[in-house]
C-alpha positions as a LaTeX table, in Angstrom:
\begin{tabular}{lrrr}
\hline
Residue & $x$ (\AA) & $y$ (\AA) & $z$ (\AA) \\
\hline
Unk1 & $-151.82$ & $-138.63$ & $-66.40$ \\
Unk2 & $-148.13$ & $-136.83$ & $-66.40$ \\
Unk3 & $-149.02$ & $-132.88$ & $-68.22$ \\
Unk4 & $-146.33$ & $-131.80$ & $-70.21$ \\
Unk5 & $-145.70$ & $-127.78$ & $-71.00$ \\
Unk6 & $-143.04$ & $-126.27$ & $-72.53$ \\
Unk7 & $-141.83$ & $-122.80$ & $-72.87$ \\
Unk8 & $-139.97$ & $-121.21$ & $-75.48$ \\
Unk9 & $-138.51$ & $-117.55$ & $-75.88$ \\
Unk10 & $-139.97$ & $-115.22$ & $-78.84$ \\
Unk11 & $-137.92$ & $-116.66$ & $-81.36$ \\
Unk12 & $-139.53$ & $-120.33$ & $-80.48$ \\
Unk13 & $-136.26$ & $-121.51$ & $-78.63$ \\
Unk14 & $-137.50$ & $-124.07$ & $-75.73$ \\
Unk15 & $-136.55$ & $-122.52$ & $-72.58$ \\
Unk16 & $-138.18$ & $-125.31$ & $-70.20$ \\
Unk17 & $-140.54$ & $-127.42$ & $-69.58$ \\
Unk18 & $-143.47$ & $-128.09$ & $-66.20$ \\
Unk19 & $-144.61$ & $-131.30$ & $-65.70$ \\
Unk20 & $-147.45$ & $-132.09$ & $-63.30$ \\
Unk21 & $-149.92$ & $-135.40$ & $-61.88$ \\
Unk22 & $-149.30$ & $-138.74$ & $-62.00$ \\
Unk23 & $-149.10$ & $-140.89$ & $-64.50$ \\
Unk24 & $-151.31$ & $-143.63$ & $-62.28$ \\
Unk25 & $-149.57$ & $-146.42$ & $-64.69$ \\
Unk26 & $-149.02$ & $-148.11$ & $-61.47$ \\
Unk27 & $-149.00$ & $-148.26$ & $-57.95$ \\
Unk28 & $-146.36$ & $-145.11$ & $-55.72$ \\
Unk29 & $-142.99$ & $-146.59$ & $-56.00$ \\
Unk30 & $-143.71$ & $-148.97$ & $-59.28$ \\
Unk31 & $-144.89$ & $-146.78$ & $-61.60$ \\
Unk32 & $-142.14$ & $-146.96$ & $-64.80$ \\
Unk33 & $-143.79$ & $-143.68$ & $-66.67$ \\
Unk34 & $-143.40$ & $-141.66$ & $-63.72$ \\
Unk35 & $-140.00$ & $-143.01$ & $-62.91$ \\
Unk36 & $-138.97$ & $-142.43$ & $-66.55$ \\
Unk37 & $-140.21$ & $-138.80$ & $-67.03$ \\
Unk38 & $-139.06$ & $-138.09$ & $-63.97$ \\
Unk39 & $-135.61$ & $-139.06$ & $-63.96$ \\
Unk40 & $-135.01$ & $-137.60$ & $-67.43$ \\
Unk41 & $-136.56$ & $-134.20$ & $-66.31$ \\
Unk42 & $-134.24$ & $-134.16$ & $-62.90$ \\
Unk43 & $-131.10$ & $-135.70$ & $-65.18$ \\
Unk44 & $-131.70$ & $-132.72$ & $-67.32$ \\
Unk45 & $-132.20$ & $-130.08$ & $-64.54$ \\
Unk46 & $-128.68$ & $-131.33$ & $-63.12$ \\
Unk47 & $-126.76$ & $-131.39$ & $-66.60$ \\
Unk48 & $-128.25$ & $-128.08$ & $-67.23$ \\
Unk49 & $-126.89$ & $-126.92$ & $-63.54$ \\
Unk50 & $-123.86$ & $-128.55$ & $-62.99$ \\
Unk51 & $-122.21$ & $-129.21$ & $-66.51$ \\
Unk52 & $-123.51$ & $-126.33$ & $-68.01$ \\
Unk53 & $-123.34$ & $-123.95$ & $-65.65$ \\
Unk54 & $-127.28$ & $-122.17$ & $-66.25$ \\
Unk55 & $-129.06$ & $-120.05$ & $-64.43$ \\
Unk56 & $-132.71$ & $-120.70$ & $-63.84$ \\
Unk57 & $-135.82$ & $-118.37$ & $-63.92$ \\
Unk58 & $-137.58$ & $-120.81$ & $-62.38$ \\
Unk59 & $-136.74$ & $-124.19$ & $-61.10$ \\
Unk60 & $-139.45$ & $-126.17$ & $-58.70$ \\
Unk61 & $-139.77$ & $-129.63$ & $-57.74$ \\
Unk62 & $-142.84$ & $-131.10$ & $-55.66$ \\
Unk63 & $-144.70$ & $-133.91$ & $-55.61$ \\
Unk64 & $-146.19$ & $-134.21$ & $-59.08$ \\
Unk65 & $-144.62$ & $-130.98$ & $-59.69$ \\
Unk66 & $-141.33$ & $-130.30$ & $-61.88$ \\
Unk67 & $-141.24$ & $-126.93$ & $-63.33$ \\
Unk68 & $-137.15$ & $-125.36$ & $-64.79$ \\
Unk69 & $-136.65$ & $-122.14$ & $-66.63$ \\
Unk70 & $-133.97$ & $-121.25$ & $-67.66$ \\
Unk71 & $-132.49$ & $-117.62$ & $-67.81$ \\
Unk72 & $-133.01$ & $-115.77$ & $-70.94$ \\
Unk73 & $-129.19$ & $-115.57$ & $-71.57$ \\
Unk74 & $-128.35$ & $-118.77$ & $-71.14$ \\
Unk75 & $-130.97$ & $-120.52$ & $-73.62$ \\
Unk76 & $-128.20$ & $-121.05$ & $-76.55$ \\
Unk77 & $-126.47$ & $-123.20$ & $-73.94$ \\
Unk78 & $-129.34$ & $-125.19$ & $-72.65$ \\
Unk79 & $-130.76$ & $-125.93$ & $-76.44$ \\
Unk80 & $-129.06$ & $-129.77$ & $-76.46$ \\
Unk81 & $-130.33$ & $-130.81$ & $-73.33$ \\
Unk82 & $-133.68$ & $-129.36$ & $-73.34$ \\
Unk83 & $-134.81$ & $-130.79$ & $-76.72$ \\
Unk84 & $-133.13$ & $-133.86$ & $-75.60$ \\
Unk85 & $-136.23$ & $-133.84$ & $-72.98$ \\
Unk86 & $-138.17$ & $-133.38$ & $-75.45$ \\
Unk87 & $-137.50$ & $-136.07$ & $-77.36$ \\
Unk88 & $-137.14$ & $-138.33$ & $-74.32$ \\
Unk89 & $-140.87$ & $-137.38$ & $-73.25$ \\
Unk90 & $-141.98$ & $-138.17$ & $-76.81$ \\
Unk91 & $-140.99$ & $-141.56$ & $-76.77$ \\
Unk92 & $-142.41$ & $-142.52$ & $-73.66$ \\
Unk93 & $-145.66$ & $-141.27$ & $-74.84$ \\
Unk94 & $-145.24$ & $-143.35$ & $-77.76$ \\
Unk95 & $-144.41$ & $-146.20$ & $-75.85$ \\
Unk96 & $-147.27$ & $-145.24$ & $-72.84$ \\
Unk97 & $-150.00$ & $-142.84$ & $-75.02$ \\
Unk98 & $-152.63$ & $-143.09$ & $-72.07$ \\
Unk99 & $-150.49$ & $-141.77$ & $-69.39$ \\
Unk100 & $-148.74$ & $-138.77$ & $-70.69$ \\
Unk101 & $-150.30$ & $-135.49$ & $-72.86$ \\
Unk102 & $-147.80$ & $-132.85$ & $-74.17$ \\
Unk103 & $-150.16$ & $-129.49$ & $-73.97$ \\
Unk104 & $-150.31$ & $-127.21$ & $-77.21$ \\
Unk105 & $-149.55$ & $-123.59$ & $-76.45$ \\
\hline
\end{tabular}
């Protein structure tokens, strides 16, 4: 199962998001919940780097790990394309309930 966390500032702005495990929906290499979580969470990472130029707090990514923070002063600028993740994670779950849990914080 794919564990989703997300952090938000003290005015409950999302700042990131970690992701960790497997979703074990299929085998290494065929797995579509993995490869869709993934690739949104890395296609966000880069938007957020390249196009809009943000600095990161934290920013790992290991083998069922994916962790990105970004910099307090850049979280107006990263708003769009972190809730987009959001809302890309939540339908996946929808689609795949079993193999994906958002944590409550």
């Amino acid at each position: 199962m794919i564990k989703v966390k997300y952090y938000y500032n003290d005015d409950f702005q999302i700042k990131g998001f970690c992701l960790s495990g497997h979703a074990g929906f299929a085998d290494a290499g065929q797995d579509i919940v993995c490869s869709a979580v993934t690739s949104n969470a890395i296609a966000v990472i880069n938007s957020l780097n390249k196009l809009q130029k943000v600095e990161f707090e934290t920013i790992v990514a290991d083998e069922g790990h994916i962790e990105c923070i970004v910099d307090t002063s850049y979280i107006e600028k990263s708003k769009l394309l972190l809730e987009h993740f959001q809302l890309a994670v939540e339908e996946i779950k929808r689609e795949y309930p079993k193999y994906i849990k958002i944590l409550k914080k």
